[in-house]
HTML snippet that shows the backbone in 3Dmol.js (N, CA, C, O; Angstrom):
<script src="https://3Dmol.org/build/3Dmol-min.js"></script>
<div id="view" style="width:600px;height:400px;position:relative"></div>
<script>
const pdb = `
ATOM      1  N   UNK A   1     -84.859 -91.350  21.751  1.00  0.00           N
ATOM      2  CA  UNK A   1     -84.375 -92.602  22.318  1.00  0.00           C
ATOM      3  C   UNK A   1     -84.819 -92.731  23.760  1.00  0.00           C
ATOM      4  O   UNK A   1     -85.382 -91.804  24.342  1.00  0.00           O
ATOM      5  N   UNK A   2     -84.583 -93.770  24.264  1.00  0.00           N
ATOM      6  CA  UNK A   2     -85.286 -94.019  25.821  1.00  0.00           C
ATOM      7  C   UNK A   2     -84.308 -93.104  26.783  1.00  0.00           C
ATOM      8  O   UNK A   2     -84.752 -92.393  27.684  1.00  0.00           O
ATOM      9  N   UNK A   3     -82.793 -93.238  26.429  1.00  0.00           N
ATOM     10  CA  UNK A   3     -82.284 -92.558  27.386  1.00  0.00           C
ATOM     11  C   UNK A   3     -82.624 -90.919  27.909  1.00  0.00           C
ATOM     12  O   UNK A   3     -82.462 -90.356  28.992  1.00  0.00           O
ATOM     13  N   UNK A   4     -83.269 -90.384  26.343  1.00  0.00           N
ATOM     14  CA  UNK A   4     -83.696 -88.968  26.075  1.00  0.00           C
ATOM     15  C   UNK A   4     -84.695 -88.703  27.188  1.00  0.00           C
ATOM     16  O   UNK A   4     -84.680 -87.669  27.855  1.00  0.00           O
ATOM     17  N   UNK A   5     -85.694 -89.840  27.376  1.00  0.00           N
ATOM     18  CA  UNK A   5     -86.585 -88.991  28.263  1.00  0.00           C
ATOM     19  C   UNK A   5     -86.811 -89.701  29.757  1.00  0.00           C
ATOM     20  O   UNK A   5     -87.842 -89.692  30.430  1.00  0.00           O
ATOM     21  N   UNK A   6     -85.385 -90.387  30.097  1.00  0.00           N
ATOM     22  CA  UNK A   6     -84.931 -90.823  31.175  1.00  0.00           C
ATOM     23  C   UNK A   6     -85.551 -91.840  31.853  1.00  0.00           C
ATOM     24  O   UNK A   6     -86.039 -91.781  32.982  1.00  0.00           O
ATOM     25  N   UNK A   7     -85.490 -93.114  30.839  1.00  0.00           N
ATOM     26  CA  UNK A   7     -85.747 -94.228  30.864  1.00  0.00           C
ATOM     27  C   UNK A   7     -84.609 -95.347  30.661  1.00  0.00           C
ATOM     28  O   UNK A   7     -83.789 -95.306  29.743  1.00  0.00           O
ATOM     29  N   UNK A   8     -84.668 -96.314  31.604  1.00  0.00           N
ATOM     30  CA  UNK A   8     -83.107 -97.313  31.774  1.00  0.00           C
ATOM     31  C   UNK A   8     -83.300 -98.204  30.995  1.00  0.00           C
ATOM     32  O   UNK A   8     -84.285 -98.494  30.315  1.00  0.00           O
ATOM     33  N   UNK A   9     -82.003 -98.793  31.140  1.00  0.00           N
ATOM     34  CA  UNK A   9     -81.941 -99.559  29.620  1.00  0.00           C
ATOM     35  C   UNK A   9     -82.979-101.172  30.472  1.00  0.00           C
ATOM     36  O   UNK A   9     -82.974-101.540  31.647  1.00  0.00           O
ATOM     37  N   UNK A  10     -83.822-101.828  29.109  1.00  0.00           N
ATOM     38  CA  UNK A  10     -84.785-102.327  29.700  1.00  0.00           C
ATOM     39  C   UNK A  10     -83.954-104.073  30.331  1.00  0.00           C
ATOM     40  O   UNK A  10     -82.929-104.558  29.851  1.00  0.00           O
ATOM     41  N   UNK A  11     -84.568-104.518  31.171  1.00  0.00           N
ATOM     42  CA  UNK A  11     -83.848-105.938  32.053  1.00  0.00           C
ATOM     43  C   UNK A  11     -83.982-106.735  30.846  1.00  0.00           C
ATOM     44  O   UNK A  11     -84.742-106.522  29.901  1.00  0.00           O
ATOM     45  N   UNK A  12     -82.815-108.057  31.057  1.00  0.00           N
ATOM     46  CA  UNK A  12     -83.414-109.350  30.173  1.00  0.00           C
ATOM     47  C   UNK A  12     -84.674-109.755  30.089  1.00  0.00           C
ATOM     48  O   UNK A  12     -85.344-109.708  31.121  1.00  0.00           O
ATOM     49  N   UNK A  13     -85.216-110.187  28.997  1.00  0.00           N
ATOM     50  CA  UNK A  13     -86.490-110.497  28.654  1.00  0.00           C
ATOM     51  C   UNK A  13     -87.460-109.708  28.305  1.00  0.00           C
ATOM     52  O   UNK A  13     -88.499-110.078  27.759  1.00  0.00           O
ATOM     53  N   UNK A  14     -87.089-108.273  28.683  1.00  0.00           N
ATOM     54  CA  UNK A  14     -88.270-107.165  29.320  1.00  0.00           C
ATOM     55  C   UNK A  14     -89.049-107.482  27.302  1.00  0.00           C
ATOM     56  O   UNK A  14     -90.256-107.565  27.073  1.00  0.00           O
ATOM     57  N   UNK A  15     -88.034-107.579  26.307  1.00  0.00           N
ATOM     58  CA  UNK A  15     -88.587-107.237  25.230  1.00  0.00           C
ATOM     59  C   UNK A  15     -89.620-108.527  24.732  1.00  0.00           C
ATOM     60  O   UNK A  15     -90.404-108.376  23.794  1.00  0.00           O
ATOM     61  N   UNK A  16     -89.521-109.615  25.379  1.00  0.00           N
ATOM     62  CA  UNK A  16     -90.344-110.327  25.010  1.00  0.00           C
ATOM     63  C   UNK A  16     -91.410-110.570  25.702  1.00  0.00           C
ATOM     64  O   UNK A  16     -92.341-111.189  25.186  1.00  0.00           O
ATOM     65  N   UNK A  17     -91.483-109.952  27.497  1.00  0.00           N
ATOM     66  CA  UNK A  17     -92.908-109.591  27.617  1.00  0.00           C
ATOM     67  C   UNK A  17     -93.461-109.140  27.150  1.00  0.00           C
ATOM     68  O   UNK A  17     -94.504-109.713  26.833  1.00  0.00           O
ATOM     69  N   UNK A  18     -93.205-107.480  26.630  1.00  0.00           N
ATOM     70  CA  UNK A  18     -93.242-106.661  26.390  1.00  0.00           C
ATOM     71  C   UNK A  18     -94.322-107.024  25.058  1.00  0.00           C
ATOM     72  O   UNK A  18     -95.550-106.960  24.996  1.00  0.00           O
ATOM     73  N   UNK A  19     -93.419-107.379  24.167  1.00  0.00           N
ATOM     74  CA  UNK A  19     -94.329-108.255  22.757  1.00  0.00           C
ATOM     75  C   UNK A  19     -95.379-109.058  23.262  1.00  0.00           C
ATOM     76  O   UNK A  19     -96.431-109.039  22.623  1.00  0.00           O
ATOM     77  N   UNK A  20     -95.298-109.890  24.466  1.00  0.00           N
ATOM     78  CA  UNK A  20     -96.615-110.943  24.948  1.00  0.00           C
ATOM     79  C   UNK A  20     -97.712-109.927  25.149  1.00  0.00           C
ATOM     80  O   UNK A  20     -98.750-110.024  24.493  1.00  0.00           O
ATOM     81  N   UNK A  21     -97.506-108.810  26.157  1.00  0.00           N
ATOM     82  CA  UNK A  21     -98.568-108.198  26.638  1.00  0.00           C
ATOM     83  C   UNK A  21     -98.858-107.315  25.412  1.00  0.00           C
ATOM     84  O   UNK A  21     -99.436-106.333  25.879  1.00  0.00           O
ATOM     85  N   UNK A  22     -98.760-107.180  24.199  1.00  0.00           N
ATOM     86  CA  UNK A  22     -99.033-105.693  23.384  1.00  0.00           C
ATOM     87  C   UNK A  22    -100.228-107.006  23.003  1.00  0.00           C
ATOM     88  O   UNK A  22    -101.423-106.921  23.286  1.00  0.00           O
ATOM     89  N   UNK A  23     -99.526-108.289  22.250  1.00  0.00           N
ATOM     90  CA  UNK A  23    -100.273-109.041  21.608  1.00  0.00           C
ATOM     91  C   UNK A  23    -101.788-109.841  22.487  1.00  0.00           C
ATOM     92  O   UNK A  23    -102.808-110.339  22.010  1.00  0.00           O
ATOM     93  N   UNK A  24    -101.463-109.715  23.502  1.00  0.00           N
ATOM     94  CA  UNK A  24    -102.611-109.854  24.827  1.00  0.00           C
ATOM     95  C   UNK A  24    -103.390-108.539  24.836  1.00  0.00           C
ATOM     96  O   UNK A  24    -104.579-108.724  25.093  1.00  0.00           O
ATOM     97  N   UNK A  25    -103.158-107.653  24.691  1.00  0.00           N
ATOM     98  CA  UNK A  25    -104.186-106.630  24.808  1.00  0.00           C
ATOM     99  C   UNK A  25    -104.607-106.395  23.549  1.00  0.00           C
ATOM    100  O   UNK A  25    -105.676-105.791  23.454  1.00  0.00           O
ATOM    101  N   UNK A  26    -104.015-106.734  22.484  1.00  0.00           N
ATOM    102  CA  UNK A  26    -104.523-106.388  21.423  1.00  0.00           C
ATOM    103  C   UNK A  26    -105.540-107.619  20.899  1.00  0.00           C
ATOM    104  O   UNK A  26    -106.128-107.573  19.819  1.00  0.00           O
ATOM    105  N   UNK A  27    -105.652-108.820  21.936  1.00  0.00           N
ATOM    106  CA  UNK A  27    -106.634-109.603  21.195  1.00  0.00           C
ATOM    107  C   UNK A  27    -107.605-109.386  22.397  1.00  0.00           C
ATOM    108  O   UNK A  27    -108.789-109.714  22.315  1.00  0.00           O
ATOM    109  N   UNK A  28    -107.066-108.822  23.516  1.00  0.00           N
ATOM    110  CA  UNK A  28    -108.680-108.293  24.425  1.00  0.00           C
ATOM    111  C   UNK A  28    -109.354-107.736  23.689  1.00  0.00           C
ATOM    112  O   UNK A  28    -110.530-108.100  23.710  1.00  0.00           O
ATOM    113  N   UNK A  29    -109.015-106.709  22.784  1.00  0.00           N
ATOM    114  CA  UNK A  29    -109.663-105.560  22.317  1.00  0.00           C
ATOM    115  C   UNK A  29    -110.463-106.172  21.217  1.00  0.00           C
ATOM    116  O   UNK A  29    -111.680-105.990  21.189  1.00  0.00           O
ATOM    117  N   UNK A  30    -109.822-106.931  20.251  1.00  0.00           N
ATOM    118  CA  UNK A  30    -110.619-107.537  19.569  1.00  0.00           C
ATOM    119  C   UNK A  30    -111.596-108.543  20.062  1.00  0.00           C
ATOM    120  O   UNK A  30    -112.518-108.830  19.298  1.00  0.00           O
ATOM    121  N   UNK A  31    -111.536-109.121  21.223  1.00  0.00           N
ATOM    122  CA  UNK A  31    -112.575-110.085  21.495  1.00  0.00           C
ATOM    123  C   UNK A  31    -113.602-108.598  22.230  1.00  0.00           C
ATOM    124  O   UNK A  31    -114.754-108.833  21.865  1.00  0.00           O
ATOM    125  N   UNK A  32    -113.602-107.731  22.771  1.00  0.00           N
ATOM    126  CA  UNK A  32    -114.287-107.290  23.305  1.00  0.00           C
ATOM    127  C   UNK A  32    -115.320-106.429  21.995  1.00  0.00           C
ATOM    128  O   UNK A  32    -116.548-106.404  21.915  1.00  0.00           O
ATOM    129  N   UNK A  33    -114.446-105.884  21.220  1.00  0.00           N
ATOM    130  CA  UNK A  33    -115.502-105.700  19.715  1.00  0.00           C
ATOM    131  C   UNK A  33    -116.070-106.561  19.291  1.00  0.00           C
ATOM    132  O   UNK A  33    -117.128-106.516  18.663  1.00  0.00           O
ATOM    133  N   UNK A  34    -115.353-107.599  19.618  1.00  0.00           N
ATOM    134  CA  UNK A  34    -116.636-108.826  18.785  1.00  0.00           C
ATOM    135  C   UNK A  34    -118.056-108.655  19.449  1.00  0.00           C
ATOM    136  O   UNK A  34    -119.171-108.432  18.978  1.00  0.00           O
ATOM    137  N   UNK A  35    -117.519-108.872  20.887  1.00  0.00           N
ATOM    138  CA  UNK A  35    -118.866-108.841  21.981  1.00  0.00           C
ATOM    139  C   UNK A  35    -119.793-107.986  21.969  1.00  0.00           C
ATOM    140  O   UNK A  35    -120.957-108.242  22.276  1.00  0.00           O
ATOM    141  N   UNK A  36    -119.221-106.495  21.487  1.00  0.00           N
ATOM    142  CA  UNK A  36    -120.270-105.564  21.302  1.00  0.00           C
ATOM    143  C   UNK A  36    -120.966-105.456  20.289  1.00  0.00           C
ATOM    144  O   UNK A  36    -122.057-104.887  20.294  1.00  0.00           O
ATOM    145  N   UNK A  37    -120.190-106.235  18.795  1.00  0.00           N
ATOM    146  CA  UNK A  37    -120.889-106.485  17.359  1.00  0.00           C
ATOM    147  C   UNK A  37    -121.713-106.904  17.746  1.00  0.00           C
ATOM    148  O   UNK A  37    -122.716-106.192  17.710  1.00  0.00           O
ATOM    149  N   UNK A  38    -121.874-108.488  18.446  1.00  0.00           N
ATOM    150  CA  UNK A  38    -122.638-109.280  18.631  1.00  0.00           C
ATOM    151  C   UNK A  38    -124.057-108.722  19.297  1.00  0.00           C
ATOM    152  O   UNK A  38    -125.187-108.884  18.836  1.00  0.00           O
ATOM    153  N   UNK A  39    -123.455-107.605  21.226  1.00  0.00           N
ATOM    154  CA  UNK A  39    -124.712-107.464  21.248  1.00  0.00           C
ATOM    155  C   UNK A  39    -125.774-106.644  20.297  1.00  0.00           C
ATOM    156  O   UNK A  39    -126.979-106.895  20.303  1.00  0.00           O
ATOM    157  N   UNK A  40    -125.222-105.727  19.556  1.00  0.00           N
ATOM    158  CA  UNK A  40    -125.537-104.587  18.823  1.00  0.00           C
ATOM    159  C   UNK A  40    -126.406-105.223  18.157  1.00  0.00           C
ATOM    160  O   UNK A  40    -127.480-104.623  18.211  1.00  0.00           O
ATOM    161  N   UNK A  41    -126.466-106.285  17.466  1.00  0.00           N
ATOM    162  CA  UNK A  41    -126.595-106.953  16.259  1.00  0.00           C
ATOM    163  C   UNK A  41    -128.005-107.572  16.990  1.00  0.00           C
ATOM    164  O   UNK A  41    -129.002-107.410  16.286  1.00  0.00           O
ATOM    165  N   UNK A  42    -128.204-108.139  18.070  1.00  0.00           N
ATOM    166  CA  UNK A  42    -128.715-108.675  18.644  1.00  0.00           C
ATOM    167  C   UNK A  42    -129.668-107.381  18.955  1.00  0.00           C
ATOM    168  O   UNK A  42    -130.746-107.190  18.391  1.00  0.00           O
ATOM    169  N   UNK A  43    -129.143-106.595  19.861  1.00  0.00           N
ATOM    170  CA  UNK A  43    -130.089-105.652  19.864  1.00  0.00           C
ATOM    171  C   UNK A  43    -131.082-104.896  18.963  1.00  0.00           C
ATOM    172  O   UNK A  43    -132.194-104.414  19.175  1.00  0.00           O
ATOM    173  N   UNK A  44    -130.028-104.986  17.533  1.00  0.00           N
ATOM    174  CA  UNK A  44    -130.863-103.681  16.486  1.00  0.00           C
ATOM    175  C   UNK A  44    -132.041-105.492  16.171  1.00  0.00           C
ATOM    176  O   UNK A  44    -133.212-105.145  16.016  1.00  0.00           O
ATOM    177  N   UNK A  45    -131.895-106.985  16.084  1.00  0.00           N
ATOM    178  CA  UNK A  45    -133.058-107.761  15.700  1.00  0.00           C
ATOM    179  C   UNK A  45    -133.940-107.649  16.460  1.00  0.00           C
ATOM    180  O   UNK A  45    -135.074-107.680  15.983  1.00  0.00           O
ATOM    181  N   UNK A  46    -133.786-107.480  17.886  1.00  0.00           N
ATOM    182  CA  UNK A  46    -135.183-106.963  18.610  1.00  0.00           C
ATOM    183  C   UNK A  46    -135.714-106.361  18.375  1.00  0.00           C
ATOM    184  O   UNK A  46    -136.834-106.543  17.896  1.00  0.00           O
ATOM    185  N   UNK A  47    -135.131-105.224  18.613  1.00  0.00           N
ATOM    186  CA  UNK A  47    -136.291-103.956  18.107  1.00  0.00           C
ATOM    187  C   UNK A  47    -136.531-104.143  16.792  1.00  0.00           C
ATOM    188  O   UNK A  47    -137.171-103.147  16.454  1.00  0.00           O
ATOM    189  N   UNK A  48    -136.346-105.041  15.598  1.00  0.00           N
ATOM    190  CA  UNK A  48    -136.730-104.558  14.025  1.00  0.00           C
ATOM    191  C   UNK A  48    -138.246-105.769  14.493  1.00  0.00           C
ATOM    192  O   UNK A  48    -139.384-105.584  14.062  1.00  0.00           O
ATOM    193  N   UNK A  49    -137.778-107.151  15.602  1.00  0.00           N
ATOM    194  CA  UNK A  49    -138.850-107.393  16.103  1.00  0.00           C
ATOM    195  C   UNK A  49    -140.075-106.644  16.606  1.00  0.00           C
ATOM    196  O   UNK A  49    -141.246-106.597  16.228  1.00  0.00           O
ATOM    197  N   UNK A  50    -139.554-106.213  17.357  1.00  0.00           N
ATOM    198  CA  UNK A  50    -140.631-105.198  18.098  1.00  0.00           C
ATOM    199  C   UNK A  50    -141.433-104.140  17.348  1.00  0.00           C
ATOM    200  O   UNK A  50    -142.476-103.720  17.848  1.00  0.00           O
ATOM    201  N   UNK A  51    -141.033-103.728  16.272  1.00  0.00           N
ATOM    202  CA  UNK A  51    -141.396-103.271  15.462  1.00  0.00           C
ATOM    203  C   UNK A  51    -142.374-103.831  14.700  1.00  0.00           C
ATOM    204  O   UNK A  51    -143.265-103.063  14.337  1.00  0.00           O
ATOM    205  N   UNK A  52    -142.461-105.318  14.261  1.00  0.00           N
ATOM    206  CA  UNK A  52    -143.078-106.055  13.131  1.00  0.00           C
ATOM    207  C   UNK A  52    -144.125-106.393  14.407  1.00  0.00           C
ATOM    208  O   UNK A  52    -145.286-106.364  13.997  1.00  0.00           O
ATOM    209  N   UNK A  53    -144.069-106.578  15.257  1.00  0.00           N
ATOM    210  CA  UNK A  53    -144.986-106.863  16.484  1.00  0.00           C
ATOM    211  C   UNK A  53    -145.988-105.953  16.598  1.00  0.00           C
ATOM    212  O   UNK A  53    -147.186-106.238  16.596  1.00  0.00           O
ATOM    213  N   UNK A  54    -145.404-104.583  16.723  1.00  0.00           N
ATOM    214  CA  UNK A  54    -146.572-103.080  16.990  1.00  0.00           C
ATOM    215  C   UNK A  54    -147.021-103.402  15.692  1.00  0.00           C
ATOM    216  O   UNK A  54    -148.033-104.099  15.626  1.00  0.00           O
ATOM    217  N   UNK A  55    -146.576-103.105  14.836  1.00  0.00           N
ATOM    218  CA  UNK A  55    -147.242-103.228  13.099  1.00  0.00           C
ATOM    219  C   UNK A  55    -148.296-103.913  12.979  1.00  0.00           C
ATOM    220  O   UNK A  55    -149.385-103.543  12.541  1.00  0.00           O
ATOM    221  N   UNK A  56    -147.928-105.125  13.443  1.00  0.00           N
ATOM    222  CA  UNK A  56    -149.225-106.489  13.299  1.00  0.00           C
ATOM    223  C   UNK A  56    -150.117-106.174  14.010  1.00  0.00           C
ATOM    224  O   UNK A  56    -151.257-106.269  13.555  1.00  0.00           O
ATOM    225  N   UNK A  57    -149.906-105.658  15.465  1.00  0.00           N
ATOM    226  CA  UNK A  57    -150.885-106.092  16.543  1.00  0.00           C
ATOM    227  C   UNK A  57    -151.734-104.476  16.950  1.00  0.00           C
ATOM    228  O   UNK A  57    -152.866-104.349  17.416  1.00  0.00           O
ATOM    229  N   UNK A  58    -150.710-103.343  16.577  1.00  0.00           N
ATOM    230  CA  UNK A  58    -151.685-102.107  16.927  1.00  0.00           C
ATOM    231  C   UNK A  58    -151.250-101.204  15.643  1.00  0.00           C
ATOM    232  O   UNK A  58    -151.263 -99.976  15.555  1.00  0.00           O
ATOM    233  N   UNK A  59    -150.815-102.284  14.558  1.00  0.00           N
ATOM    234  CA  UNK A  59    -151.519-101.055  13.114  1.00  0.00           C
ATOM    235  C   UNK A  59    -150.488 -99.985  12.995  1.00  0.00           C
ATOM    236  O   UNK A  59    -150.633 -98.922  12.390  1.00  0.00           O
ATOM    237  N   UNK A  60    -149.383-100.405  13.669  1.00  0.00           N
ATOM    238  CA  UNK A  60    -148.094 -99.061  13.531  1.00  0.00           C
ATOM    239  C   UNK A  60    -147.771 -99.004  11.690  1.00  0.00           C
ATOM    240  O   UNK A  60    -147.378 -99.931  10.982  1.00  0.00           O
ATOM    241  N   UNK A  61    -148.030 -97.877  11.372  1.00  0.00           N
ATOM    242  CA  UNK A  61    -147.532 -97.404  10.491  1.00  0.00           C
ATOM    243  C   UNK A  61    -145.910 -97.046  10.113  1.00  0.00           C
ATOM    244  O   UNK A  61    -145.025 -97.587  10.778  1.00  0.00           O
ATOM    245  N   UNK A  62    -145.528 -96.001   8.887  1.00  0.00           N
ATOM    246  CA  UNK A  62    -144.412 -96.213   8.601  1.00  0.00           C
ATOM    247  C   UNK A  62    -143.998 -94.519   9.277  1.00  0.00           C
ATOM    248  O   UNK A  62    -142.800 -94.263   9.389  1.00  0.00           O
ATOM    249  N   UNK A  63    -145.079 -93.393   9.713  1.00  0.00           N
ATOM    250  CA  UNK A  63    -144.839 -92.265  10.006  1.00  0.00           C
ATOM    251  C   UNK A  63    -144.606 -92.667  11.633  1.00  0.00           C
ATOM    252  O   UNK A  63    -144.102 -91.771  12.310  1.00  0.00           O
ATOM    253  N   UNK A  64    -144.882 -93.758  12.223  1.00  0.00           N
ATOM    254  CA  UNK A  64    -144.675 -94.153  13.604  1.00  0.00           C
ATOM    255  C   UNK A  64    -143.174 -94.802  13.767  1.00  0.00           C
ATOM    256  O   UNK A  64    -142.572 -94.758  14.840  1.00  0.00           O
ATOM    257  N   UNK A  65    -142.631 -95.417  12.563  1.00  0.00           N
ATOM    258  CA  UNK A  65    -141.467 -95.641  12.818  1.00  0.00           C
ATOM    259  C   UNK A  65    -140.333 -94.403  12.126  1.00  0.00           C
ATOM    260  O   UNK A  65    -139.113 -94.338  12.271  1.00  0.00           O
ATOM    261  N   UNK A  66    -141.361 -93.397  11.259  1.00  0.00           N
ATOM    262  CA  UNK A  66    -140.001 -92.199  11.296  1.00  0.00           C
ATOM    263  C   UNK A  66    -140.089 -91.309  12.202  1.00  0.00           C
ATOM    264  O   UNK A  66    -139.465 -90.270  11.985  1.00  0.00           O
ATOM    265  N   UNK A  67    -140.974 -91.432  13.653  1.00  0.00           N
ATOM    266  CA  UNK A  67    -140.803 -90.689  14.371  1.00  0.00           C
ATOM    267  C   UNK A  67    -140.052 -91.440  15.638  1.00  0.00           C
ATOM    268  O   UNK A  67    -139.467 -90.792  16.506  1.00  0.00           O
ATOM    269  N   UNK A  68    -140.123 -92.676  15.644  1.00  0.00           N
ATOM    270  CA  UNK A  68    -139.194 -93.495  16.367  1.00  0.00           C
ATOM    271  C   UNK A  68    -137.738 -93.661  16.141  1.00  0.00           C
ATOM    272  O   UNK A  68    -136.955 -94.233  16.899  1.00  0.00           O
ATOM    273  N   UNK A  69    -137.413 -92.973  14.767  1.00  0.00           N
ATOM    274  CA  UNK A  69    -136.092 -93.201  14.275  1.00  0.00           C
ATOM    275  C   UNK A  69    -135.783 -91.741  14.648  1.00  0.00           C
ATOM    276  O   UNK A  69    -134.562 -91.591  14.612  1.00  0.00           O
ATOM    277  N   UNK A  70    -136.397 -90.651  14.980  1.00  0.00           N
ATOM    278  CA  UNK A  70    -136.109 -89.240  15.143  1.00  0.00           C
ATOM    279  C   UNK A  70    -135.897 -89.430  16.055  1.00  0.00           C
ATOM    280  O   UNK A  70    -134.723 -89.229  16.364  1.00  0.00           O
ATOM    281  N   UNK A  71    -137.046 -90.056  17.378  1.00  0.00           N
ATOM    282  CA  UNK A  71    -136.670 -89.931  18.692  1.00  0.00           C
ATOM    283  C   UNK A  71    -135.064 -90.544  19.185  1.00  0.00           C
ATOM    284  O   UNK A  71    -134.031 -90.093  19.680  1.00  0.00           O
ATOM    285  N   UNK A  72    -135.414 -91.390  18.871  1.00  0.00           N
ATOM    286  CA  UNK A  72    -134.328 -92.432  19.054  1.00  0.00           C
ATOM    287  C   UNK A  72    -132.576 -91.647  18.582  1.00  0.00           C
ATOM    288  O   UNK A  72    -131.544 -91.707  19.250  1.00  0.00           O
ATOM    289  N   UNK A  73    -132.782 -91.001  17.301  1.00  0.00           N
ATOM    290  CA  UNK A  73    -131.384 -90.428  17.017  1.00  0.00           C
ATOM    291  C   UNK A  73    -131.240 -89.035  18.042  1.00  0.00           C
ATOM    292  O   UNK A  73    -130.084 -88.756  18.361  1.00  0.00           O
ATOM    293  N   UNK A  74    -132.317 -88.164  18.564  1.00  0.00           N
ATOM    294  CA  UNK A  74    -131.910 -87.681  19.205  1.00  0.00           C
ATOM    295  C   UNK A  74    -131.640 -87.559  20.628  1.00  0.00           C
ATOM    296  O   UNK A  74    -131.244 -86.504  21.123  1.00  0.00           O
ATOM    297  N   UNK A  75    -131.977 -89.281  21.705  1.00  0.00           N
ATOM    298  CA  UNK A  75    -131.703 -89.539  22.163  1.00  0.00           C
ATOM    299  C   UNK A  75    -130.434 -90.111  22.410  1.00  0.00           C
ATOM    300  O   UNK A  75    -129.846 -90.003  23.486  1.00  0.00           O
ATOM    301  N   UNK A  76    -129.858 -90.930  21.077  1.00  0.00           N
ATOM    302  CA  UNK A  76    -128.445 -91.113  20.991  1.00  0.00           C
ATOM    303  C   UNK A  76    -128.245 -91.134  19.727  1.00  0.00           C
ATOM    304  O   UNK A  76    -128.445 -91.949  18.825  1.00  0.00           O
ATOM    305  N   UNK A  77    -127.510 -89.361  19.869  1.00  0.00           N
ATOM    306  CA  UNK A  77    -126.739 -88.831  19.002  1.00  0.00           C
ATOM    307  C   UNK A  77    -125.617 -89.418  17.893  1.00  0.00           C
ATOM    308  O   UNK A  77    -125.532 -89.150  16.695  1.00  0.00           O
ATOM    309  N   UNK A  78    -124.764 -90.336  18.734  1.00  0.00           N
ATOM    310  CA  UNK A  78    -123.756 -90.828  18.378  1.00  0.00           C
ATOM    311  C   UNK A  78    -123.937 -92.089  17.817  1.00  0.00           C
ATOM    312  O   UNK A  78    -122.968 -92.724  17.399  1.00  0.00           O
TER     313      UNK A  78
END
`;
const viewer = $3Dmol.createViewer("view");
viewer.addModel(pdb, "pdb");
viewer.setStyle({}, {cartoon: {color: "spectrum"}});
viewer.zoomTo();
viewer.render();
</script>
């Protein structure tokens, strides 16, 4: 309970900020995943661009993009 780990009993209203701000941060969070879907998404069409670009224009093969997919994963791991 709150009193257990020496916390006062909360002021009028406190519980319905309280609910405003959980539901405010919890749609930051979701707008901010959107933003990163978006750039991600954006990012991985460039490069599948950039890719069809080297292909066309200097003959990149498919052993040039599994060594770009090696480099690349062991540059970021995660």
């Amino acid at each position: 309970s709150e009193t257990s780990i020496g916390l006062t009993a909360p002021p009028e209203g406190y519980s319905d900020w309280l609910t405003d701000l959980k539901g405010r941060i919890h749609n930051a969070q979701q707008r901010a995943s959107i933003a990163v879907n978006r750039e991600l998404v954006l990012l991985y069409w460039q490069i599948g661009r950039d890719i069809l670009i080297r292909q066309n224009d200097q003959g990149w093969g498919s052993k040039v993009i599994d060594r770009l997919a090696q480099d690349l994963r062991a540059a970021f791991p995660d």
